[in-house]
N, C-alpha and C positions, 0 to 999 in steps of 0.2 A: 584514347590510346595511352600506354605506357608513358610515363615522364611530363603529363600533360601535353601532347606533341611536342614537347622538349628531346635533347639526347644530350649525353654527356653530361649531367646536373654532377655540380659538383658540393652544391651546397642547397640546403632547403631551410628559411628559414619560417617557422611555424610561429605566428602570434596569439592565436587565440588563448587566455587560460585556461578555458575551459576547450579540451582539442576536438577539432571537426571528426566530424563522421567521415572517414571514407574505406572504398575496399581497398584492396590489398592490391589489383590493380593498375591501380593511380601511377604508381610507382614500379619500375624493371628493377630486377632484381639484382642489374649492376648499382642501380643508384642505393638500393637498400645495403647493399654491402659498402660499397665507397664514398658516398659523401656525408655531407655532414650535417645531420640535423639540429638548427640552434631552438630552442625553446625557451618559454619564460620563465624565473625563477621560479620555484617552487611548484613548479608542475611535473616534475619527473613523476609520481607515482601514477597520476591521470594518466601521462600520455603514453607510460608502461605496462596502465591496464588494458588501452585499445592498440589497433592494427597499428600507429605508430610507433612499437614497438620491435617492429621487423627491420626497421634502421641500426643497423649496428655501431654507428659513430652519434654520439649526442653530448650534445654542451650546452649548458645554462648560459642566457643570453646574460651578458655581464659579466662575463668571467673566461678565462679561461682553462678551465675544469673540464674536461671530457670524465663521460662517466669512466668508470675503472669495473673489471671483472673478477670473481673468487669462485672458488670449488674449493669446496670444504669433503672433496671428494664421495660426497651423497650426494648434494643439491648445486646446482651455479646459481650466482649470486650476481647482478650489479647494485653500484653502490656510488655517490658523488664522495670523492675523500674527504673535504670540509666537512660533510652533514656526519648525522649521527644513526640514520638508516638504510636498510638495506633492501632491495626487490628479490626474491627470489623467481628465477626465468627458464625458460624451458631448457630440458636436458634429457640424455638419454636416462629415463626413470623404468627401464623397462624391466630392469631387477628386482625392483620395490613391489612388497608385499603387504607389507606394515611399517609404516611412516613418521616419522614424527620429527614436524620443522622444529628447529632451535629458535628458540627467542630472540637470540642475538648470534653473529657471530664475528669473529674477533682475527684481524689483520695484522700480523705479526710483523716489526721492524726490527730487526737486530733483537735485542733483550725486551723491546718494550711492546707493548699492540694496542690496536685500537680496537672498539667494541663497536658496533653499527647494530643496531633493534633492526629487527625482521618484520617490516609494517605490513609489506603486500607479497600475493602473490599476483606474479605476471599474467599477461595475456597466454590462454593454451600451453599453461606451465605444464598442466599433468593430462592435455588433454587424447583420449584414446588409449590411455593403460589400462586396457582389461582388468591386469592382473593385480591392480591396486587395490587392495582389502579395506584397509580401513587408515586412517590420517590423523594425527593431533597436529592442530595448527597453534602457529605461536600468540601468546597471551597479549600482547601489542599489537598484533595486527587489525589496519586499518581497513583495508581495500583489499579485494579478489575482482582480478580482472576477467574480461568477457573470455567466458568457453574455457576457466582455469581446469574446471573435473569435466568436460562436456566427453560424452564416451567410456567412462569410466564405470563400466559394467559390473565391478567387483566390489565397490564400495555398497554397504548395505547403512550404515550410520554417521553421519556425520554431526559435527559441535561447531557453530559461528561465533568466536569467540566476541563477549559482548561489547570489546572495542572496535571491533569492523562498523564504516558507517556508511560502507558502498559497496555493491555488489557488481558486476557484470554481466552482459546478456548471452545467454545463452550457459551461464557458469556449472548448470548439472545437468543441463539435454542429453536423454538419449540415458541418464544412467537409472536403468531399469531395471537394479536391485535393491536404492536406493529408499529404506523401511521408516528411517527416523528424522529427523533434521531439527533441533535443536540451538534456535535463533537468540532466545533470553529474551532480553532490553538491551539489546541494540540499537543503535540510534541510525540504524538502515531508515530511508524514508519512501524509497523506492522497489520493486518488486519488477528488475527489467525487463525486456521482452524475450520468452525463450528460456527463463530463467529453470524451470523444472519443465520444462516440455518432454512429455512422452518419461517422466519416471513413472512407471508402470505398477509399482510397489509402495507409492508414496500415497497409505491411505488418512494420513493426518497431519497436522503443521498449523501451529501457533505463529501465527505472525506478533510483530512486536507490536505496539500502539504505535512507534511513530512517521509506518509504513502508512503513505498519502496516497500514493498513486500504483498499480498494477498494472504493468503495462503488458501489450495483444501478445498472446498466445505462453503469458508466463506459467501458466500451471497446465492448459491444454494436454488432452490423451494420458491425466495424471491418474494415479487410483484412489484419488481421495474422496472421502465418503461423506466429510460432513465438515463444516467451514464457517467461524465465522467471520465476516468479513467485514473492518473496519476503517478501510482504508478511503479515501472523497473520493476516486475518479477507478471507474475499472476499466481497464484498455479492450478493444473491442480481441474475441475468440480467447479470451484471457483462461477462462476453464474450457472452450469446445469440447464436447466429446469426453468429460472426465467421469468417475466413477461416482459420482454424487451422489448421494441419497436425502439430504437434509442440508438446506442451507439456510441462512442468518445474514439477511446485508445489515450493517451496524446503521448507529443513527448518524453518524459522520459521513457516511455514502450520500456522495451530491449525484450522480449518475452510473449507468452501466450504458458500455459500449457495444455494438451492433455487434450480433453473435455471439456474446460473450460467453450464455449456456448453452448454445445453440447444441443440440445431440447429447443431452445430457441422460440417458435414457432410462436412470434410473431414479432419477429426481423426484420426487416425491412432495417434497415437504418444504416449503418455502414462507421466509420471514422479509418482510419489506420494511426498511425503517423509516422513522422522522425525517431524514434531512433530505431522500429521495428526490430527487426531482427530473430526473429525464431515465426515459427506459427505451436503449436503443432497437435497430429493425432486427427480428429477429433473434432477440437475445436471450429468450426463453421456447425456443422453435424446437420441436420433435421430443419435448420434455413432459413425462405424462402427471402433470400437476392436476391435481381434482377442486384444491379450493384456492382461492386467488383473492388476496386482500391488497386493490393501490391505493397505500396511503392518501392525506389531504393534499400533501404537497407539491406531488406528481402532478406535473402539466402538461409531458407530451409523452405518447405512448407509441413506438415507430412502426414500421409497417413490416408486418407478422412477426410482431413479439412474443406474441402467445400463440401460434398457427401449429397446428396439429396437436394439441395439450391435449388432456382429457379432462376439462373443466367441467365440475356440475356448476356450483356455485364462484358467483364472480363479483365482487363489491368492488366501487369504483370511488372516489373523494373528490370531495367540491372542486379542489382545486386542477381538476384535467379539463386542457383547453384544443387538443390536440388527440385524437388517436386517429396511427395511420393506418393505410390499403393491408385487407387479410391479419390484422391484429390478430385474431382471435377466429381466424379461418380455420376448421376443419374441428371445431369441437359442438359437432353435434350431438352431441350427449347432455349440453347445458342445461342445468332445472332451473336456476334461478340469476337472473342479472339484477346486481342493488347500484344506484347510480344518484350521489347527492348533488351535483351540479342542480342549481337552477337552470341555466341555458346551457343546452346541450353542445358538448364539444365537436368541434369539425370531424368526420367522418367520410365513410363513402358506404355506398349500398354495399360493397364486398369487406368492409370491417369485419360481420359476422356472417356466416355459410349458415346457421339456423335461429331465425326467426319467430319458433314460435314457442321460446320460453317467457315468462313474463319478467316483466321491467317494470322494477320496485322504483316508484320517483317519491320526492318528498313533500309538496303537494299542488294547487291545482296550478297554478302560474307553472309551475314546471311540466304539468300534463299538457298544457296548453304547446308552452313551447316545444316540444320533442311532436307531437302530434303535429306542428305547424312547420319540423324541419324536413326540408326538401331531399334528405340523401340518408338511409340508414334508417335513422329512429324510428319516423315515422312510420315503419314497418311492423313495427311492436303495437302499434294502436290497437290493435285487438286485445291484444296481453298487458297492457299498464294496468298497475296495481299502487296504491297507495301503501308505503310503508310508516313505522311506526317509530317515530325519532324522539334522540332522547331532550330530554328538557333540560338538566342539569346534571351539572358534575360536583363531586364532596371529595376530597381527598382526606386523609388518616392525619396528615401533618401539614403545618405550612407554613414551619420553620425547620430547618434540620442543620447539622453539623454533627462533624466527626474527625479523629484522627486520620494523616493519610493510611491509604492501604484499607479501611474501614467499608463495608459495603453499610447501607443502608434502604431498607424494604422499605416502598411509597406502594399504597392499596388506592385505589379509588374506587367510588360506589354509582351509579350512572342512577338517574330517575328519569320514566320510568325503570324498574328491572326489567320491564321485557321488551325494552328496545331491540328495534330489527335489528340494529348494527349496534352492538355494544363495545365495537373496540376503542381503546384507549392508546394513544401510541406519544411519549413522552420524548422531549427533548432538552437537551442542556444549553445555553445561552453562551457555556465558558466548557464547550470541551475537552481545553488544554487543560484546565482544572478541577471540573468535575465532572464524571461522565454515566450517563445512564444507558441501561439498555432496552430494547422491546419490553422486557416484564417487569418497569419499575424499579429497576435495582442500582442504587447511587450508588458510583464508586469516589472517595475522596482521592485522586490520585496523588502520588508520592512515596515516599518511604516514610519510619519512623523518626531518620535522624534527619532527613536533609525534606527540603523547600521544593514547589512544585514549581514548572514556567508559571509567572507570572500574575500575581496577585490584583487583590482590590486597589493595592496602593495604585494603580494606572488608573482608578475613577470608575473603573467598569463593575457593575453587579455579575454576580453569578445567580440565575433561577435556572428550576426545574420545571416547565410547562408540559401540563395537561393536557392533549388536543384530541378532539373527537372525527368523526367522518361527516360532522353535521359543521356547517360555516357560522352560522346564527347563537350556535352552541358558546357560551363566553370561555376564554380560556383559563384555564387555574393554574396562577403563580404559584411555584413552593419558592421560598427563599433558602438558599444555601448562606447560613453563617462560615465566612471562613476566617474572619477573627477567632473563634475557636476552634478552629482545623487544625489547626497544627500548620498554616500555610501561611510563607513567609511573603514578607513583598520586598519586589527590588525593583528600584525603580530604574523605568528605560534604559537613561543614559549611565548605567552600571558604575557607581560610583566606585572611582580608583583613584582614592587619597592616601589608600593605606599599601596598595599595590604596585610597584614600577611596572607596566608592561612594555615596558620598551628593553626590559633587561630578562635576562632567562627566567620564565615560569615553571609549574607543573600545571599541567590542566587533568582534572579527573572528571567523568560521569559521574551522575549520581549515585550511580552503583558501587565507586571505588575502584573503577578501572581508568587506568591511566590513557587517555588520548591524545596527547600531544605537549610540544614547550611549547605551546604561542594560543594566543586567541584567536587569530584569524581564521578566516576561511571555517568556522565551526558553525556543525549545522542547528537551526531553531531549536532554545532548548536551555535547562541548564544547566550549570556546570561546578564545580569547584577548584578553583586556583591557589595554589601553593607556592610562597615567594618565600624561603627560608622559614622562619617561626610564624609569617604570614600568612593567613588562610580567610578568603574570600570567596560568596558565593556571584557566581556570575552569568547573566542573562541574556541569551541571543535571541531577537526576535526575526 
């Protein structure tokens, strides 16, 4: 119930830094208006980007500072008086056609005023103006809170400016004229849940690199057509139902969650990368994909990942130890199953609905075993076929460097040429640092002027490995030079001899966008710090 079965709260005090989940619920609407929420320093922008923000009275624990209120008679503002930033929070915006937040805005005292940077916008700042066209948001801002544009049917374009390094869930749900979105190198790491749900106009989007995780149902009933996707973890229904036609999971993708493509109906064309390794139930379900490549690295495949596809051809990697119930139920139209496991992975007699395409194995020890397993394979005894594996790998180079920003082409040549499975699928060792993707192509990451995270100087090599769909097959190192990269090292513990950080900074991204005075609390990554005529690069790991 309301108030926690509490009544009459007069005060609440929140510890967490980082603030709890809850609905809006939790709390009656007398206690949101009249008491007092204390919080911990430096958290006001977090706790005014989620439902904590419905509390109208809030003070920084250690002070007595209640936040303070402005209307710049466009937008309402709160703001702590000591800081030097400002939230912009929900108002009647019903007017507003064509937008544009101020950078800062400035609190007049007598003759003199104070200036407060415009970092965030609140929780359902603009959320449900139709008639909101289009938006310039300010050059500092840091954070947009959950469901800021959620509703907002009018906006066809929008620009993340590349100092935001947080988003909110649900922050463009529901806006379904919404054509462009324009993220940069933001040092966003997360993609929330809800985040572009149901924009129905939204047929493309560059995410940044240093987006990790996607979480369920962030892009779901989108109109996007074609993605590639580089992020380690995809939250399960994350695309359901979107308009896909071609997709690309990157080599930094460790998993995809249950349902994630599930109804993807016009999916066609799919890339599975290196770092692969779990593909949840259903996650490719009612998708009419015809050719199907699982990486080596792939060990469990859930149950009906692939169920109703249109598969002729299906290649599978050493490394699967796991496929679950109706994987690959309802695509009887299969020509050909290629399968490099020597012992056959756990199954069940309903993995596959037809049975009488052949199954490529690699040789007899493997015929033996899949003939000798009790559920599933040994179904195919009629149909096993020997296939024709490759013996060796050559690569073009196998030393490489280059400036950041710099791609560089890696060719490999397989012996035999007329190996059954001749795919090559490469990986990085130092993806903070260099990254490749499906067809060979090293990118030196960084810019020309500034340093990438995190160099050799930490002891660690950078290669570029060669891997086949064969386990016996030996793997081929390229070594990345990055002594000649143009890539700087900093070591760990971020030397500050030359720095006071205990005294006011400037902190910049790479890019030359300003993120904050302080070091803390900044996300993995790096940075550059500005102390007067001092200027240092600086390492978060």
């Amino acid at each position: 119930s309301s108030d926690l079965g509490c009544s009459g709260l007069e005060a609440v005090n929140a510890l967490p830094i980082v603030p709890s989940s809850i609905v809006k619920s939790v709390f009656s609407s007398a206690t949101y208006d009249s008491a007092l929420l204390t919080i911990p320093d430096g958290t006001l922008n977090d706790y005014y980007a989620s439902t904590w923000s419905n509390f109208k009275n809030i003070r920084i624990d250690g002070t007595k500072e209640n936040i303070a209120r402005y209307s710049d008679d466009v937008f309402n503002y709160i703001y702590i008086p000591s800081s030097k930033e400002a939230i912009l929070v929900q108002g009647d915006y019903s007017s507003l056609t064509n937008a544009s937040v101020p950078n800062r805005i400035a609190i007049e005292n007598g003759k003199d005023a104070t200036f407060y940077q415009v970092t965030v916008i609140g929780m359902n700042a603009f959320n449900g103006y139709n008639g909101l066209k289009s938006i310039k948001l300010p050059k500092n801002l840091t954070q947009i809170g959950e469901s800021a544009f959620q509703g907002c049917t009018g906006i066809t374009e929008i620009t993340v400016p590349e100092s935001v390094t947080k988003i909110g869930a649900s922050i463009f749900r529901d806006c379904s004229s919404l054509k462009i979105v324009t993220m940069g190198t933001t040092g966003i790491t997360t993609i929330p849940e809800y985040a572009f749900n149901k924009c129905s106009a939204l047929s493309n989007i560059d995410l940044p690199l240093t987006v990790t995780n996607i979480n369920r149902y962030a892009f779901a009933e989108t109109g996007l057509e074609n993605i590639v996707v580089e992020a380690a973890t995809i939250g399960a229904y994350a695309f359901q139902n979107s308009g896909l036609r071609e997709l690309t999971i990157g080599n930094r993708v460790k998993s995809i969650g249950n349902n994630t493509f599930n109804g993807c109906s016009n999916l066609s064309s799919l890339t599975l990368g290196s770092g692969l390794e779990a593909i949840g139930a259903s996650a490719f379900k009612g998708c009419p994909l015809t050719d199907v490549v699982i990486p080596p690295t792939v060990t469990t495949i859930g149950n009906s990942a692939f169920d109703s596809n249109n598969i002729k051809s299906l290649a599978i990697g050493y490394g699967i130890k796991e496929i679950g119930e109706n994987a690959f139920n309802g695509n009887n139209s299969i020509e050909n199953i290629y399968i490099t496991a020597v012992n056959p992975p756990l199954a069940s007699n309903n993995t596959f609905s037809y049975y009488e395409a052949p199954l490529w194995l690699i040789n007899q020890t493997a015929f033996d075993n899949y003939i000798n397993y009790p559920r599933c394979w040994y179904r195919f005894e009629d149909n096993m076929q020997p296939l024709k594996q490759i013996n060796n790998v050559s690569v073009d180079k196998l030393v490489i460097s280059g400036q950041p920003g710099e791609v560089i082409k890696l060719s490999a040549t397989i012996i035999p040429a007329d190996a059954t499975l001749p795919n090559i699928f490469w990986k990085s060792t130092r993806p903070d640092l260099v990254k490749v993707d499906n067809e060979g192509n090293v990118t030196i990451l960084g810019s020309d002027e500034d340093a990438t995270p995190m160099s050799s100087l930490t002891g660690e090599e950078c290669k570029i490995i060669a891997m086949t769909m064969f386990e016996d097959v030996p793997l081929v190192e390229i070594n990345v030079d990055l002594s000649s990269s143009g890539i700087e090292g900093i070591a760990a513990d971020n030397n500050d001899d030359n720095i006071d950080f205990n005294a006011p900074v400037e902190v910049y991204n790479l890019s030359g966008i300003y993120v904050g005075d302080s070091v803390d609390k900044l996300a993995t990554g790096i940075y550059i710090v500005r102390q007067g005529a001092k200027v240092q690069k600086y390492g978060v790991r």
